[in-house]
MIKE-718382 format. One record per residue: y, x, z of N, C-alpha, C, O in turn. Coordinates in nm, 2 decimals, padded with zeros to 4 digits. Each point is the difference from the previous one (the first is absolute). Layout:
<fibas>
+--------+--------+--------+--------+--------+--------+--------+--------+--------+--------+--------+--------+
|     nv |     nu |     nw |    cav |    cau |    caw |     cv |     cu |     cw |     ov |     ou |     ow |
+--------+--------+--------+--------+--------+--------+--------+--------+--------+--------+--------+--------+
|      Y |      X |      Z |      Y |      X |      Z |      Y |      X |      Z |      Y |      X |      Z |
...
+--------+--------+--------+--------+--------+--------+--------+--------+--------+--------+--------+--------+
</fibas>
This chain:
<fibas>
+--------+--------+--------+--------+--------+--------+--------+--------+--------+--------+--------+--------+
|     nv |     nu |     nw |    cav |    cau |    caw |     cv |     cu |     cw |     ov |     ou |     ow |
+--------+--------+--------+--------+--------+--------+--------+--------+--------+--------+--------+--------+
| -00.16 |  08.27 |  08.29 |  00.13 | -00.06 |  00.03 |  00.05 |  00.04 |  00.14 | -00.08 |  00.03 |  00.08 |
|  00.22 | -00.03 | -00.05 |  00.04 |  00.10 |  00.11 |  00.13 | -00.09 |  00.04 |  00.08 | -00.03 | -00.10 |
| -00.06 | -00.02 |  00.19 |  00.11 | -00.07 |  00.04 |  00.11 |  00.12 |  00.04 |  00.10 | -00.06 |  00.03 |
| -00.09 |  00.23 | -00.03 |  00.08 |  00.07 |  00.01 |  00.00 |  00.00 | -00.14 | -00.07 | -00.05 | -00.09 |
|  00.21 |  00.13 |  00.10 |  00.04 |  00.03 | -00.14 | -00.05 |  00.17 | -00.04 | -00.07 |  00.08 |  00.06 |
|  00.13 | -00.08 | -00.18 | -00.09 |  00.14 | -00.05 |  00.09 |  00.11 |  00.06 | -00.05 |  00.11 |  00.02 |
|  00.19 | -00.12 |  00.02 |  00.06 |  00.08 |  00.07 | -00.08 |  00.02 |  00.14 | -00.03 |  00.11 |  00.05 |
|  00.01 | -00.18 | -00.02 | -00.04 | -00.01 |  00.15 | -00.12 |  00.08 | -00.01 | -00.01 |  00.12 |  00.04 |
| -00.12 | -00.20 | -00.11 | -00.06 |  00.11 |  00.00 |  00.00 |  00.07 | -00.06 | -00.13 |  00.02 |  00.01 |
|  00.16 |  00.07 | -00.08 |  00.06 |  00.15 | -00.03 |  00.06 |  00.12 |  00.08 | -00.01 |  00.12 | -00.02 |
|  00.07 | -00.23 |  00.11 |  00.06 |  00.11 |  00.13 | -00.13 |  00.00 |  00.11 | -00.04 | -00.08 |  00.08 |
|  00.00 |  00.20 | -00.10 | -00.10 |  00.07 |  00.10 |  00.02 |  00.11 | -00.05 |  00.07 |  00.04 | -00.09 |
| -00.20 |  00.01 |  00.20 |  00.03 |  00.19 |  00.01 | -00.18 | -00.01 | -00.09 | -00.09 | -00.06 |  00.05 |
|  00.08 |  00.14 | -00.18 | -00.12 |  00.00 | -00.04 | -00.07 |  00.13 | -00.02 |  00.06 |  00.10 | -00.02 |
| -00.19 | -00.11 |  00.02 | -00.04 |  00.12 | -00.01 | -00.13 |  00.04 | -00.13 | -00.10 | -00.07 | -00.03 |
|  00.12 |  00.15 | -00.01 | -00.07 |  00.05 | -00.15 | -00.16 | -00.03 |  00.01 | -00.07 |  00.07 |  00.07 |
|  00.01 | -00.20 | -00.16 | -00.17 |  00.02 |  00.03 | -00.03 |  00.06 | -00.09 | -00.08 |  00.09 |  00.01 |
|  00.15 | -00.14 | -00.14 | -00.08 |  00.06 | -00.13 |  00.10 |  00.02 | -00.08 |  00.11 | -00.06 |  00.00 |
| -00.16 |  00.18 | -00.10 |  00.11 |  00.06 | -00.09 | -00.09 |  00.01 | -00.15 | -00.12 |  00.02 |  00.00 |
|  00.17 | -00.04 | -00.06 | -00.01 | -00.01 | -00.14 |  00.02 |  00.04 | -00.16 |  00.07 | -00.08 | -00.06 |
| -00.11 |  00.16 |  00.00 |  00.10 |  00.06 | -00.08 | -00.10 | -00.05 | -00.15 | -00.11 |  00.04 | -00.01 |
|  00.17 | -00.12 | -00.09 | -00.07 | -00.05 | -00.14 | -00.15 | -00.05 |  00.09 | -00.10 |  00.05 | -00.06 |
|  00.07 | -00.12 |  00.17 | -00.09 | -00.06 |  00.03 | -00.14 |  00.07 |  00.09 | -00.12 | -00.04 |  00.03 |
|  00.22 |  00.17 | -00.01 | -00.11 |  00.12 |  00.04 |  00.02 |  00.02 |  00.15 |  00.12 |  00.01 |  00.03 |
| -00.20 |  00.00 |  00.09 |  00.08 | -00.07 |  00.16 |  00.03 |  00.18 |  00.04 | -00.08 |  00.09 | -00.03 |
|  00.20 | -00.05 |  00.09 |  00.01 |  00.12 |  00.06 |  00.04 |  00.01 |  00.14 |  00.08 |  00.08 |  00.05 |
| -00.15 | -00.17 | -00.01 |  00.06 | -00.02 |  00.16 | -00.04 |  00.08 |  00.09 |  00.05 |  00.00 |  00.11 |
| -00.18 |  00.09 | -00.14 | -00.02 |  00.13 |  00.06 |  00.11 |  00.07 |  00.01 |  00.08 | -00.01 |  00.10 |
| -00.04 |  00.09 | -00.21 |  00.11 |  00.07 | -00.05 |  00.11 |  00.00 |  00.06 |  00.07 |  00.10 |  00.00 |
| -00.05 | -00.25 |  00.07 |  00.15 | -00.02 |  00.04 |  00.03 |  00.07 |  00.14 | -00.10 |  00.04 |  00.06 |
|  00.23 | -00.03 | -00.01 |  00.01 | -00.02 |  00.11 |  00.02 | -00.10 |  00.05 |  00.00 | -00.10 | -00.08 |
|  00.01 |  00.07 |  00.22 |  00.04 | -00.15 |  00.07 |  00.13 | -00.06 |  00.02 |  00.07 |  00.02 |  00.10 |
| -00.05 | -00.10 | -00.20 |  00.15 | -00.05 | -00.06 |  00.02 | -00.12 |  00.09 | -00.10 | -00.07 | -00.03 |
|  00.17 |  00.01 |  00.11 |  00.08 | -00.14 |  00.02 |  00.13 |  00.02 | -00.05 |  00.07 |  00.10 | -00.01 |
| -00.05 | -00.27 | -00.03 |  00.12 | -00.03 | -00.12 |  00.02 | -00.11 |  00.13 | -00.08 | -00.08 |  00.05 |
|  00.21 |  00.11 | -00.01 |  00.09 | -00.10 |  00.07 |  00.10 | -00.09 | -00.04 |  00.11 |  00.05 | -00.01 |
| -00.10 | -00.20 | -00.03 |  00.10 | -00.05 | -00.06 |  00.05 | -00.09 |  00.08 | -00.05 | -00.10 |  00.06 |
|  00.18 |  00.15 | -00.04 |  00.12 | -00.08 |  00.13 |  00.05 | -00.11 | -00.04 |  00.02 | -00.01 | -00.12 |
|  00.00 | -00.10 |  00.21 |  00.07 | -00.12 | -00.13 |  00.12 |  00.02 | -00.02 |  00.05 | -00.06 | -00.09 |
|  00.04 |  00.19 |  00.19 |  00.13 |  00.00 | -00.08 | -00.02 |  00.07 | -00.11 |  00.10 |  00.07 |  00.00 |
| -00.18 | -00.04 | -00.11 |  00.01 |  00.09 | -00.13 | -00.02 |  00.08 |  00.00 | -00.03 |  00.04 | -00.11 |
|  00.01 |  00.04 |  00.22 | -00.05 |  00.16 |  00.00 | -00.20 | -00.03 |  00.00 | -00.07 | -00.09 |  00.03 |
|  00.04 |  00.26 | -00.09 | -00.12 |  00.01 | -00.01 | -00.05 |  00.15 |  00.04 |  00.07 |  00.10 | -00.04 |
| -00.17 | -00.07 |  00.10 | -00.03 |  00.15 |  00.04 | -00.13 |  00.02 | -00.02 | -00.08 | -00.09 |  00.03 |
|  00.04 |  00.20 | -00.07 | -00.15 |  00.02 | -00.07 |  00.00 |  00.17 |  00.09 |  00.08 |  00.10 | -00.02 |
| -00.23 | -00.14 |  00.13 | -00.04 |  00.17 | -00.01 | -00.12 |  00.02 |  00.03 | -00.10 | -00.05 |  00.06 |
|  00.13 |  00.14 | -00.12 | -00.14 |  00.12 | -00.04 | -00.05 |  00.11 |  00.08 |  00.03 |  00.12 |  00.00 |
| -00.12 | -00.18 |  00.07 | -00.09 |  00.13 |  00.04 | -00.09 |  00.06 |  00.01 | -00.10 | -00.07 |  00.01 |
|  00.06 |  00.19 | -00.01 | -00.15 |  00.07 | -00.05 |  00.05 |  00.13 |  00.10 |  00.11 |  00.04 |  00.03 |
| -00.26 |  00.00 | -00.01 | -00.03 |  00.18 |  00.05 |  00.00 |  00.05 | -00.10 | -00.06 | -00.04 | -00.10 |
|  00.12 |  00.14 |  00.11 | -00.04 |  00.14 | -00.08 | -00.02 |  00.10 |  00.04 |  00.07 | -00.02 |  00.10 |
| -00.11 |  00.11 | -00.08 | -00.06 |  00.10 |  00.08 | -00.02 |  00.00 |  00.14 |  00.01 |  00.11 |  00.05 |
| -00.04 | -00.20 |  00.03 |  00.03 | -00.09 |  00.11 |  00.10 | -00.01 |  00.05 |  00.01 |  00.00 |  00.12 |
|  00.10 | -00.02 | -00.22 |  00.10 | -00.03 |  00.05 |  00.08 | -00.15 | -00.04 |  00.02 | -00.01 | -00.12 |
|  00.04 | -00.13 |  00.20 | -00.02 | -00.08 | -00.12 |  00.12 |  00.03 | -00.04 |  00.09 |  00.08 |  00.04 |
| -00.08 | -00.18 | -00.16 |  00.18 |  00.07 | -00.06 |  00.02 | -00.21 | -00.06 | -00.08 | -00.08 | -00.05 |
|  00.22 |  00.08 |  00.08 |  00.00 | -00.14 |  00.00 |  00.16 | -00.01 | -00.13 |  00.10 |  00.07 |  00.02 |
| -00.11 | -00.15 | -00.13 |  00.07 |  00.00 | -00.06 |  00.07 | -00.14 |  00.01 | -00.06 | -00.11 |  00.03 |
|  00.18 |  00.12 | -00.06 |  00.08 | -00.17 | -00.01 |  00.09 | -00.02 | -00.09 |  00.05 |  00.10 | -00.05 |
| -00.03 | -00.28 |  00.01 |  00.10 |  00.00 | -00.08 |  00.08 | -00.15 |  00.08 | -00.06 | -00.07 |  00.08 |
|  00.17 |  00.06 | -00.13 |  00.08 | -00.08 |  00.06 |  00.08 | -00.09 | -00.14 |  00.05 |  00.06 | -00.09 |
| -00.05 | -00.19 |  00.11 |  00.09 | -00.04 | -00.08 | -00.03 | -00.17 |  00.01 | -00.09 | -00.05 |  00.06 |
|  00.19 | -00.01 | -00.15 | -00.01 | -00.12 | -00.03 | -00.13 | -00.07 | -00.08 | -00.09 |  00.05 | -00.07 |
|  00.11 | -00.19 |  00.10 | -00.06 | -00.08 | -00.09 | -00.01 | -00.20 | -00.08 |  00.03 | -00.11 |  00.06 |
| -00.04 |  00.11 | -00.11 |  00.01 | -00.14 | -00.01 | -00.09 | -00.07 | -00.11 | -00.06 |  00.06 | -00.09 |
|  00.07 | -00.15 |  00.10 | -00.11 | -00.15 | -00.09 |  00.06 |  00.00 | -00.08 |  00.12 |  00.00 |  00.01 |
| -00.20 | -00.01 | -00.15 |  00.08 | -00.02 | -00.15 | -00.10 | -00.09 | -00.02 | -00.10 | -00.03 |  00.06 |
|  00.17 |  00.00 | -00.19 | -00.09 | -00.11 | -00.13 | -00.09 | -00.10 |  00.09 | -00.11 | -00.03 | -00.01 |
|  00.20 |  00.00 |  00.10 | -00.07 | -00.21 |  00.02 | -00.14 |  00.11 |  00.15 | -00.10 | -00.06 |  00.06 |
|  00.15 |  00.18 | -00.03 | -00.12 |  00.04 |  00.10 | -00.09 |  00.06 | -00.06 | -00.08 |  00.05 |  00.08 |
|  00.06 | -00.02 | -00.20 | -00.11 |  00.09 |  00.00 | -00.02 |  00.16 | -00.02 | -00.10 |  00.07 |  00.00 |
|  00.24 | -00.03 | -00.01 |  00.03 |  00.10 |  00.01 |  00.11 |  00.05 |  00.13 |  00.12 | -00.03 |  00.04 |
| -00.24 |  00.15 |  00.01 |  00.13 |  00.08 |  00.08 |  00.04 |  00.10 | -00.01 | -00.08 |  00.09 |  00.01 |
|  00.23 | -00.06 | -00.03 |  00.05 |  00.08 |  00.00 |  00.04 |  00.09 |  00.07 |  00.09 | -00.03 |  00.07 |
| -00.12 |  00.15 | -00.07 |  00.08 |  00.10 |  00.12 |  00.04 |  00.13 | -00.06 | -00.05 |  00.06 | -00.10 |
|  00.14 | -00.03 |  00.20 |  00.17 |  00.09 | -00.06 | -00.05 |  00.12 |  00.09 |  00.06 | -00.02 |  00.11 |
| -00.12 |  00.13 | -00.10 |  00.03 |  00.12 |  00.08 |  00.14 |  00.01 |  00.03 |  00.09 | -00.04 | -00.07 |
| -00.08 |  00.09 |  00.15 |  00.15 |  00.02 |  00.11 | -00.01 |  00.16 | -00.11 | -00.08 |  00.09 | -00.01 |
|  00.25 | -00.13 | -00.06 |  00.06 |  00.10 | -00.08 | -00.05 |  00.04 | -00.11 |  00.01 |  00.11 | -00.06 |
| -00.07 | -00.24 |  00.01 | -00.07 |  00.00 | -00.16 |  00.09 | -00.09 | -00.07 |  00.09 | -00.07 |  00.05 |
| -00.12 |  00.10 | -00.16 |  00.09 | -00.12 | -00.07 | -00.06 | -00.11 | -00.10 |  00.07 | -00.07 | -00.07 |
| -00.23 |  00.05 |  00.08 | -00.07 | -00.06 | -00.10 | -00.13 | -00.05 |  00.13 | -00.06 |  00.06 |  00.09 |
|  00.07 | -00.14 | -00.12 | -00.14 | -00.10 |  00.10 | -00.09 |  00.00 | -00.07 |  00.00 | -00.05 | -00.11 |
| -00.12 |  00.09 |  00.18 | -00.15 | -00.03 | -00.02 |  00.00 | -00.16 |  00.01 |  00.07 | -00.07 |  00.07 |
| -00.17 |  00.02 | -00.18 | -00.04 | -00.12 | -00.02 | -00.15 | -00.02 |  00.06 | -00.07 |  00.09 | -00.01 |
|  00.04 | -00.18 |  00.05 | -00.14 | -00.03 |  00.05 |  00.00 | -00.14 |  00.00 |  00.07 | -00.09 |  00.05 |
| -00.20 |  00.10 | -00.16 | -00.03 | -00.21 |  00.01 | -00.11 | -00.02 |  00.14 | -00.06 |  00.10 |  00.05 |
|  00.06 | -00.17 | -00.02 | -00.06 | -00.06 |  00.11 | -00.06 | -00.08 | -00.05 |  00.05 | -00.11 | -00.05 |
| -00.21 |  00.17 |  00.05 | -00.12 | -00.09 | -00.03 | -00.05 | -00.07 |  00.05 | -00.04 | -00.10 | -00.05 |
|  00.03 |  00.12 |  00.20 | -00.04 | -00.07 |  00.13 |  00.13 |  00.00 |  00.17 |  00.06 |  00.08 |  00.06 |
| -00.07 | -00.18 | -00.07 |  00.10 | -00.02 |  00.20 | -00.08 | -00.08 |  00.06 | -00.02 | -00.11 | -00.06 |
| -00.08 |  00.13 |  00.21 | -00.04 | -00.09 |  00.04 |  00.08 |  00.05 |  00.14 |  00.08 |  00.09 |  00.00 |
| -00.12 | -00.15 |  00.09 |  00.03 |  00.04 |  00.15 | -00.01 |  00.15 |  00.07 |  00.07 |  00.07 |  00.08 |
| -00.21 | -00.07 | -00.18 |  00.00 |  00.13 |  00.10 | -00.06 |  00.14 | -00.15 | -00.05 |  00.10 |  00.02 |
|  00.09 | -00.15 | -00.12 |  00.00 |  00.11 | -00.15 |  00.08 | -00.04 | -00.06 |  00.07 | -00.10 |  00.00 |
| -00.07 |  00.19 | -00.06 |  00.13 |  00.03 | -00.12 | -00.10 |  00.08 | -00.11 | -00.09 |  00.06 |  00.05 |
|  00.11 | -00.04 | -00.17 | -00.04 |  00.04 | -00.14 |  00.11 |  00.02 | -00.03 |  00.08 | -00.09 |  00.02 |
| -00.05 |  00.21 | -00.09 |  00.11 |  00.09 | -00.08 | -00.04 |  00.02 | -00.13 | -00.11 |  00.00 | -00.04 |
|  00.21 |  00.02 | -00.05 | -00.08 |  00.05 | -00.14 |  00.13 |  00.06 | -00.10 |  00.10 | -00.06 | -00.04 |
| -00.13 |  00.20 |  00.03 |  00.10 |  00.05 | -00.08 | -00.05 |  00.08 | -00.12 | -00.10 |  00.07 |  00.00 |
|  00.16 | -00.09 | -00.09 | -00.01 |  00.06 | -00.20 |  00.14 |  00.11 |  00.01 |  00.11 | -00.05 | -00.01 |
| -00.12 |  00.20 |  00.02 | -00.01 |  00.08 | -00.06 | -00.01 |  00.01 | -00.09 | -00.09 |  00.07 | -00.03 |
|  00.16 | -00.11 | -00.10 |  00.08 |  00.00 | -00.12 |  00.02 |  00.16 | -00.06 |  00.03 |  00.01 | -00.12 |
| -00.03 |  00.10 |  00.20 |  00.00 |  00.13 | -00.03 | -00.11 |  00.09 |  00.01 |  00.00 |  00.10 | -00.06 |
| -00.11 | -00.16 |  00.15 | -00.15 |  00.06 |  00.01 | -00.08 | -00.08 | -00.02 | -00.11 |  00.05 |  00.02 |
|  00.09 | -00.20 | -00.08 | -00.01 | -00.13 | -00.05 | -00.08 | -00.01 |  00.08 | -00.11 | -00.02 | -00.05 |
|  00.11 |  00.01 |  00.19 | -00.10 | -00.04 |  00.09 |  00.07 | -00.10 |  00.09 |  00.12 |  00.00 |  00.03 |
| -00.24 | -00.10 |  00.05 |  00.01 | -00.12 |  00.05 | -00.04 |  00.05 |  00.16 | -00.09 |  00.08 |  00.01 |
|  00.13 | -00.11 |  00.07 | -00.03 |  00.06 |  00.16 |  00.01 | -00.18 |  00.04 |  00.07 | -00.09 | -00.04 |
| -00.19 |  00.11 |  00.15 |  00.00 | -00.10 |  00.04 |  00.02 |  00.02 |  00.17 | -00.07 |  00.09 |  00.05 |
|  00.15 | -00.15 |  00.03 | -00.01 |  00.08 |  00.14 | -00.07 | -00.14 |  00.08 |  00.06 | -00.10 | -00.03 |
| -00.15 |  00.09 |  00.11 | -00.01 | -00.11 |  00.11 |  00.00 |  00.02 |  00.13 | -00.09 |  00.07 |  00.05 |
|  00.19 | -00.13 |  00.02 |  00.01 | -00.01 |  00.11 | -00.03 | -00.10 |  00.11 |  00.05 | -00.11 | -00.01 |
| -00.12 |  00.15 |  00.14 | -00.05 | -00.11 |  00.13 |  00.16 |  00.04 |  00.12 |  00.05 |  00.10 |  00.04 |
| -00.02 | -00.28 | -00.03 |  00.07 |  00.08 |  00.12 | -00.02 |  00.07 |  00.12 | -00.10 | -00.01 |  00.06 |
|  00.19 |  00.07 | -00.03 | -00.04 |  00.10 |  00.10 |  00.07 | -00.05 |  00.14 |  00.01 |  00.09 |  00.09 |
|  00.02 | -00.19 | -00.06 | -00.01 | -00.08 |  00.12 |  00.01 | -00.16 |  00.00 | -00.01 | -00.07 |  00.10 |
+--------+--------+--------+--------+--------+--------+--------+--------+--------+--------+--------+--------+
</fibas>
């Protein structure tokens, strides 16, 4: 039980512990992602990893919002026209649990994040 609301805590800056794909963990594999969620709506996710010792940092920018009573969040890439769905399995203070179905590669990705301040 949380006397914030689920907006509230939602908006932090988070960072990738564990990744998931049909239940299998790939969080070696990853690079090092923080997912930023602003309370005015916007959301920014980036990605970084070395490659040849060089690192290379990737980003995306865009909207987001609470659906279906909060358990889904929604977000809009900046100049997309179809929003990713993500149910929200877990919100505590300082985690968040992601979980998305891939309907086209019929796979379930699970993402969990610790905040990152």
């Amino acid at each position: 039980f949380s006397l914030r609301t689920k907006k509230a805590r939602l908006c932090n800056e988070w960072l990738l512990t564990s990744y998931q794909v049909n239940g299998n963990e790939f969080i070696e594999s990853q690079p090092t992602v923080k997912f930023a969620i602003d309370k005015d709506g916007t959301y920014s996710i980036s990605s970084s990893a070395t490659v040849l010792g060089q690192i290379q940092t990737d980003y995306e920018h865009g909207t987001w919002t609470l659906e279906t009573e909060g358990t889904v969040l929604s977000t809009l890439i900046e100049g997309e026209e179809f929003p990713s769905l993500l149910t929200i399995n877990e919100l505590r203070h300082k985690s968040l649990t992601l979980q998305y179905y891939n309907v086209q590669n019929n796979k379930t990705y699970v993402m969990v994040y610790s905040a990152d301040k």
